[in-house]
C-alpha positions in Angstrom: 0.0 0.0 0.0 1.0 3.4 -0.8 2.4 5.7 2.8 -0.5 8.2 1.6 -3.3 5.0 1.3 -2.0 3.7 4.4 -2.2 6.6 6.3 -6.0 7.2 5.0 -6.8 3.6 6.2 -5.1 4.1 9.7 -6.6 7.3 9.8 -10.3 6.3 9.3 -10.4 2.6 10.2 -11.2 3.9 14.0 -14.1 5.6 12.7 -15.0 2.2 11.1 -14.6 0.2 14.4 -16.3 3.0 16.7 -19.2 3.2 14.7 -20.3 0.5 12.2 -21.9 -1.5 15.3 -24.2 1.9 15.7 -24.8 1.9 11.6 -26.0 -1.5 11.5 -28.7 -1.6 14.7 -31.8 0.8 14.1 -32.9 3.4 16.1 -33.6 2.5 19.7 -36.9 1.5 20.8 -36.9 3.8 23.8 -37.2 7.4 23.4 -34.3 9.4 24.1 -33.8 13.0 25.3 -31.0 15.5 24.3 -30.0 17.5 26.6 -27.5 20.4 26.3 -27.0 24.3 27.4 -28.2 25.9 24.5 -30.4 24.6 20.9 -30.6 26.4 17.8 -33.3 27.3 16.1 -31.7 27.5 12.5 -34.7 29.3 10.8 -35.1 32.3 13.6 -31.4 32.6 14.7 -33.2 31.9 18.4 -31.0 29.5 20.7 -33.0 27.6 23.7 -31.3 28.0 27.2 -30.9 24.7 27.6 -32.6 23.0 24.9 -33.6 19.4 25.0 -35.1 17.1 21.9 -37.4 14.3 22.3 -36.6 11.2 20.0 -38.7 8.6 19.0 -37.8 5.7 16.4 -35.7 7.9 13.8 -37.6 11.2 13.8 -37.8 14.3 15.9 -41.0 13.9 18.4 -41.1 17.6 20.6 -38.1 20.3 21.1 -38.2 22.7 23.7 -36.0 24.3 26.8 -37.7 21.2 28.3 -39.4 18.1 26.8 -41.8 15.7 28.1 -39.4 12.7 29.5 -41.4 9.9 29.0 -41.1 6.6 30.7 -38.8 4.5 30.2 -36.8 7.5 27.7 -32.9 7.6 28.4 -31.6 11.0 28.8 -28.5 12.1 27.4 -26.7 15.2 29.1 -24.3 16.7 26.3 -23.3 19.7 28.5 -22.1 23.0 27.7 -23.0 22.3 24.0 -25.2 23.7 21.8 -27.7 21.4 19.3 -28.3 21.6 15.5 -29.5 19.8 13.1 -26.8 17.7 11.2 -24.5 19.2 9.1 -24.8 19.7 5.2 -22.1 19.0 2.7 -23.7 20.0 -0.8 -20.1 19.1 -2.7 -18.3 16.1 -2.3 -16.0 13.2 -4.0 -16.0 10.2 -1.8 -14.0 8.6 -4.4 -11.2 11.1 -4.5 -8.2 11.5 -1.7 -5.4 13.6 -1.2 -2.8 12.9 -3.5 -2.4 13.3 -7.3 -6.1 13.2 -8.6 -5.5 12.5 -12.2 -3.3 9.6 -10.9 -5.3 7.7 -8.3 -8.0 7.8 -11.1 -5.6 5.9 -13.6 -3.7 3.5 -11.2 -6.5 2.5 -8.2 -9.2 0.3 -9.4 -12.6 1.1 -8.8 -12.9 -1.5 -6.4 -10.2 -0.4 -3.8 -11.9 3.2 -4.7 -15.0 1.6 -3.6 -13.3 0.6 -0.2 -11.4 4.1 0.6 -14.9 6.1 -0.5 -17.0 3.6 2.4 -14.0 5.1 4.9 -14.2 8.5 3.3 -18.0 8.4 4.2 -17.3 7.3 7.6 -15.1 9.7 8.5 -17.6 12.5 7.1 -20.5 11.3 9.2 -18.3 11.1 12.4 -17.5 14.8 11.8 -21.2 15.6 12.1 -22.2 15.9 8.3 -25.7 13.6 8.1 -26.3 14.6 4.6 -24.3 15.0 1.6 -24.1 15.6 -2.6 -21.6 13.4 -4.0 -20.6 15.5 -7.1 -19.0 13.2 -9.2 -17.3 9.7 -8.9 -14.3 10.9 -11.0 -14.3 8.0 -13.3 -16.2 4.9 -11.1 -18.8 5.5 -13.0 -22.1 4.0 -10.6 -20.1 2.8 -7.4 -21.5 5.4 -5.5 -24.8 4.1 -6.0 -23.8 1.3 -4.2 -22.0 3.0 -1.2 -25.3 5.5 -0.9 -27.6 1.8 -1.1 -25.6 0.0 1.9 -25.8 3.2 3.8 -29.1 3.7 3.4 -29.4 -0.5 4.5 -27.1 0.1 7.5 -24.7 -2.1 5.9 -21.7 0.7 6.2 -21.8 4.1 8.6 -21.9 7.2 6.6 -24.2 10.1 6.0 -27.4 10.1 3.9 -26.8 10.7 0.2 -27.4 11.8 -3.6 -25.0 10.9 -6.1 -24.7 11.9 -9.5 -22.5 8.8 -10.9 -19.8 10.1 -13.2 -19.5 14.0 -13.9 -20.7 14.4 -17.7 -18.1 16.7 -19.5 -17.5 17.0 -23.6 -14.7 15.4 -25.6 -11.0 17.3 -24.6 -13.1 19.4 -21.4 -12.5 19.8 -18.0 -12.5 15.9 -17.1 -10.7 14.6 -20.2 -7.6 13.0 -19.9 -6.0 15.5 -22.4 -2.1 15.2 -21.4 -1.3 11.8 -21.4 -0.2 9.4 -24.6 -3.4 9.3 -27.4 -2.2 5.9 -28.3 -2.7 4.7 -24.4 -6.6 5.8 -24.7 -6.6 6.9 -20.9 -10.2 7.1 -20.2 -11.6 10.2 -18.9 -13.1 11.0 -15.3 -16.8 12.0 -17.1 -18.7 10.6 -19.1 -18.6 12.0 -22.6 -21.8 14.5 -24.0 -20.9 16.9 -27.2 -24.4 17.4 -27.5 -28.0 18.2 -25.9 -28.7 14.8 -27.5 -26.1 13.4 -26.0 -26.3 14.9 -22.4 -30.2 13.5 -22.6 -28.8 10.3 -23.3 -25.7 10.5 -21.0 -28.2 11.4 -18.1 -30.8 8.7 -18.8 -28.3 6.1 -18.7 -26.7 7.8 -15.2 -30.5 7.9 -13.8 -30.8 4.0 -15.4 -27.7 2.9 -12.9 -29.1 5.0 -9.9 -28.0 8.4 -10.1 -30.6 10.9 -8.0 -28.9 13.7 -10.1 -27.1 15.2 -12.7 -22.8 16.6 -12.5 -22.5 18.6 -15.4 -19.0 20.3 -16.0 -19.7 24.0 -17.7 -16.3 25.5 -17.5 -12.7 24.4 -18.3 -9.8 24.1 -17.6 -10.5 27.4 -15.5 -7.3 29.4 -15.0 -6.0 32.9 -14.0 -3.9 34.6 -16.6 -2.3 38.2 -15.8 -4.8 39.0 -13.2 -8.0 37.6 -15.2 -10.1 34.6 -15.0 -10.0 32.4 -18.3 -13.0 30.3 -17.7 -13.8 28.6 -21.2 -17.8 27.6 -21.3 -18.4 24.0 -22.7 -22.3 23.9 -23.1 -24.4 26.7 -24.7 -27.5 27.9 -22.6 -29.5 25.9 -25.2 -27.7 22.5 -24.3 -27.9 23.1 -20.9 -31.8 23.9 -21.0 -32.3 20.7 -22.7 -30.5 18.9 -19.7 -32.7 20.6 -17.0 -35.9 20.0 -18.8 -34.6 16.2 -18.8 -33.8 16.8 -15.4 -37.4 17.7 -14.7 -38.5 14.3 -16.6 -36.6 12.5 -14.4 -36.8 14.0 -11.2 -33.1 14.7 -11.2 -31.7 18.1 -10.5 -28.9 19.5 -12.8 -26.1 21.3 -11.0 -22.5 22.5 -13.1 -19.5 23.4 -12.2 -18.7 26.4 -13.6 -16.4 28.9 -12.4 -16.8 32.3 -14.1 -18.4 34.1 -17.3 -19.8 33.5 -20.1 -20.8 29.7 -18.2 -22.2 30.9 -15.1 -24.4 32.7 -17.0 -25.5 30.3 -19.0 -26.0 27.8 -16.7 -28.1 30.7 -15.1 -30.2 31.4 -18.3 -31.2 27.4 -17.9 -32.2 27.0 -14.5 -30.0 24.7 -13.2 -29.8 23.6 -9.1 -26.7 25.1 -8.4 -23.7 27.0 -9.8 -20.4 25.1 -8.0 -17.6 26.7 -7.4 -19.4 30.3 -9.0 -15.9 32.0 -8.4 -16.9 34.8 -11.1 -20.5 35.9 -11.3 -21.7 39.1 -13.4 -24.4 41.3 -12.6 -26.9 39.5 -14.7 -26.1 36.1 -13.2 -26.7 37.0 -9.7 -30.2 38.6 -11.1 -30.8 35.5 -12.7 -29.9 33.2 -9.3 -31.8 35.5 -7.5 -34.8 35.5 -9.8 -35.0 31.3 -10.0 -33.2 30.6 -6.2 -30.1 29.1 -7.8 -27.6 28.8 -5.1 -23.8 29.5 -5.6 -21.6 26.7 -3.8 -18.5 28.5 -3.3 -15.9 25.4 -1.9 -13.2 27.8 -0.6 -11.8 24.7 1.5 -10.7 23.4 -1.8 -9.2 26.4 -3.1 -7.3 26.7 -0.3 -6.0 23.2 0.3 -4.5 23.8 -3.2 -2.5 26.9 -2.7 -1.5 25.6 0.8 -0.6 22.5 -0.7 1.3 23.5 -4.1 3.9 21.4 -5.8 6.3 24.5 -6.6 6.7 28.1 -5.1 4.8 29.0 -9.0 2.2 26.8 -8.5 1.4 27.9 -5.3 1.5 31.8 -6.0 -1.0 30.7 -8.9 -3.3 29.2 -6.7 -3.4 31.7 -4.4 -3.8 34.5 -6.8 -7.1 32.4 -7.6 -8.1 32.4 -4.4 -7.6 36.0 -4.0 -10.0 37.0 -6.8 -12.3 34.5 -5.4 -12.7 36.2 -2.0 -13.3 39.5 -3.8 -15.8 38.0 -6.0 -17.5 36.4 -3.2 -17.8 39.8 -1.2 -19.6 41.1 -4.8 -21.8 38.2 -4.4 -22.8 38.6 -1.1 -23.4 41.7 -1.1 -25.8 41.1 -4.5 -27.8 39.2 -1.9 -27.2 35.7 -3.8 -28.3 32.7 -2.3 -25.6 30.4 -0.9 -25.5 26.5 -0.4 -22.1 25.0 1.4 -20.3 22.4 -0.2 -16.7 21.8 0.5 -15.3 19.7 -2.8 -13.6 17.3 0.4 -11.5 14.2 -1.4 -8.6 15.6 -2.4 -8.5 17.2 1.3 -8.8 14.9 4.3 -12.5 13.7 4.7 -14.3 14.7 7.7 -11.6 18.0 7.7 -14.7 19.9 5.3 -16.4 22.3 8.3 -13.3 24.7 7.5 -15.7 25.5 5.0 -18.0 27.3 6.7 -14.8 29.0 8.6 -14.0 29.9 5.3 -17.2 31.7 4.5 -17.4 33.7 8.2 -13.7 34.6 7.6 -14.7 36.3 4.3 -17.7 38.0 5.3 -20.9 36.0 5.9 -22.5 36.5 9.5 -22.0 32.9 11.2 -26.6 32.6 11.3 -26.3 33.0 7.5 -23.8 30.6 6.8 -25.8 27.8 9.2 -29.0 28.6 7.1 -27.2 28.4 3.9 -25.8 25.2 5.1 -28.6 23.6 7.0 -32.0 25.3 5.0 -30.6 25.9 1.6 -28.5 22.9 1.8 -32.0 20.7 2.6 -33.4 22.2 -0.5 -31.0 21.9 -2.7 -30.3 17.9 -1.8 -34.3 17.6 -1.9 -35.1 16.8 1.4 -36.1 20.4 2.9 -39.1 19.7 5.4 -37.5 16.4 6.6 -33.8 17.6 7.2 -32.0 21.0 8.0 -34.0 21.9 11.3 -34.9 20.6 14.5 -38.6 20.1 14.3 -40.9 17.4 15.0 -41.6 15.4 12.5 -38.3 15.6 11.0 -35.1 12.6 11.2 -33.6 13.3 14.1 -30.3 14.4 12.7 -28.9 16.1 15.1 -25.0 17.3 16.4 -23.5 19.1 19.4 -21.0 21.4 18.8 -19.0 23.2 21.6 -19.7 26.4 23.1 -22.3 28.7 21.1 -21.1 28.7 17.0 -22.8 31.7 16.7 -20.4 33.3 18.7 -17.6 31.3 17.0 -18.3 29.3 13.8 -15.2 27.1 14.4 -17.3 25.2 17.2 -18.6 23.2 13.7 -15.4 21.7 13.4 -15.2 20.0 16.9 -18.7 18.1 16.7 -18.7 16.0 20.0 -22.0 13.9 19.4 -23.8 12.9 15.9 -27.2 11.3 15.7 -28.5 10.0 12.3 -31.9 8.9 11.9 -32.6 8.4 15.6 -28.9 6.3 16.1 -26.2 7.8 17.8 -23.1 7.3 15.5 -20.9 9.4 17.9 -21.1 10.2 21.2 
């Protein structure tokens, strides 16, 4: 085994051992209350002092500073934490880890890919994040499919899930394997579409193998040159409207990655979910997101693992330059009053690392409230599951975290998550 694969094995086979026992048993049969010094109430910004939840079977039965304590219930005392629903990851590759991406796509089989993503998703759920968009198996075509199914059976620990399959991406785009030997016909990380035709058929098989959505790469290869964002656009508005109205068929949202102009806008002008990574926006294409409640899914944590994390002193000024125009951007953007989902793009940085994210977002100028709504409300909505996820309510699966202290005094309390309930089991505790 490769020192960086060992060190991802050792470093989430704990996670296996501490929780798979609580993935596989379902929810207890007595009610249990949560008990802690202060509860959030996501939608209002109003904490309880204390707040306590009532669980029954895997949903959410009462909240309040103090529940009924039924007979029999077991009461769990979390201390000077405060409660929130469980944590939202709108952009993530379970089959990617650190190391060379284009690499560990060529030499790992999907197999062993299969095993280090069931880790991966492990090692997310631990750090408190319940639900999750899988955006993209990077060239394992439907093996998330399977991962999200044994989850969903208890089979494996790991949060709930929508996968998209393989990333759909034209001939020589974003995904292709463009720099290696022609006459070794590397395949690419996407599945190929050069057409609306051909994304209507690409996404009908996808949906055929058990994809709940659609990847679709819009911009590429996005680079900064002398100060300015080169962002080429691989889809017209056209090709991408024909994709979203398939979408709609199928009951599979369309989301891009696109990173700056003309793209964004396009994929504005067709309505898809979301705009991923949306470093460059212009004044139409926030209207436009606005106007249809397209969120932006920013994934800082990415950017910066990359200039942190640069091969050469060039590299590394180049990333960071990026990263740069992407803060100011994102200042623009916020102040245009678009609407923001979090997603983190975690793989090729450490899983269960990704609540720097929303660090990442309070650092550059969102109010810590806003960046738990975007995460827990918008991230619900955007993942399809708003009204069941995303608050503590009854009625809704008790997902539920503790994070120390009060995070909206300090957002950085989401990256120590002490306790993490999924479906009424306690995964972490």
């Amino acid at each position: 085994m490769q020192p960086m694969l060992a060190a991802l094995a050792l470093s989430t086979s704990p996670l296996l051992v501490s929780s798979n026992v609580a993935a596989q048993a379902p929810p207890a049969s007595s009610p249990i209350v949560l008990h802690a010094a202060r509860l959030l109430q996501v939608d209002t910004g109003n904490l309880l002092q204390p707040g306590e939840v009532l669980v029954e079977g895997d949903r959410i039965r009462a909240v309040a500073s103090s529940v009924n304590h039924p007979q029999g219930a077991r009461v769990i005392d979390l201390g000077n934490t405060t409660l929130l629903p469980g944590l939202i990851d709108a952009h993530i590759h379970l089959f990617l880890h650190p190391g060379a991406e284009d690499l560990q796509t060529v030499e790992e089989s999907v197999p062993w890919r299969t095993i280090l993503a069931e880790q991966a998703a492990a090692a997310d759920v631990m750090a408190g994040f319940t639900a999750e968009r899988d955006m993209g198996t990077e060239g394992a075509g439907s093996a998330d499919t399977a991962v999200r199914n044994a989850i969903n059976q208890g089979l494996i620990p790991g949060p709930r899930l929508r996968v998209s399959g393989n990333a759909i991406d034209i001939l020589g785009g974003h995904e292709d394997a463009s720099k290696y030997n022609p006459a070794q016909h590397v395949l690419s990380n996407a599945d190929y579409a050069n057409s609306a035709e051909q994304l209507i058929e690409v996404m009908r098989e996808q949906h055929k193998q058990g994809s709940d959505f659609a990847k679709i790469y819009e911009t590429g290869p996005d680079r900064m040159i002398d100060g300015n964002l080169r962002t080429p656009y691989q889809y017209t508005a056209a090709q991408l409207s024909a994709a979203v109205e398939e979408g709609r068929r199928l009951g599979a949202a369309v989301a891009v990655h696109a990173q700056g102009e003309p793209g964004t806008l396009y994929a504005a002008q067709a309505g898809v979910a979301s705009i991923d990574h949306a470093t460059q926006l212009s004044d139409e294409t926030m209207r436009l997101m606005r106007e249809k409640g397209i969120f932006a899914v920013p994934t800082f944590t990415i950017f910066e693992y990359f200039a942190q994390h640069a091969a050469s002193p060039t590299a590394a000024a180049r990333e960071r330059a990026l990263l740069d125009y992407k803060i100011a951007e994102f200042k623009k953007q916020l102040a245009a009053g678009v609407p923001f989902a979090v997603g983190s793009d975690v793989g090729p940085f450490p899983h269960g690392t990704q609540a720097r994210e929303m660090t990442l977002m309070v650092q550059y100028g969102m109010k810590p409230l806003a960046v738990l709504q975007a995460d827990l409300l918008n991230g619900a909505k955007l993942l399809g599951w708003q009204g069941q996820i995303g608050e503590l309510r009854p009625g809704y699966f008790a997902d539920i975290v503790a994070v120390p202290g009060n995070p909206l005094d300090d957002i950085t309390a989401c990256e120590h998550v002490s306790f993490v309930m999924k479906g009424g089991t306690i995964v972490r505790q």
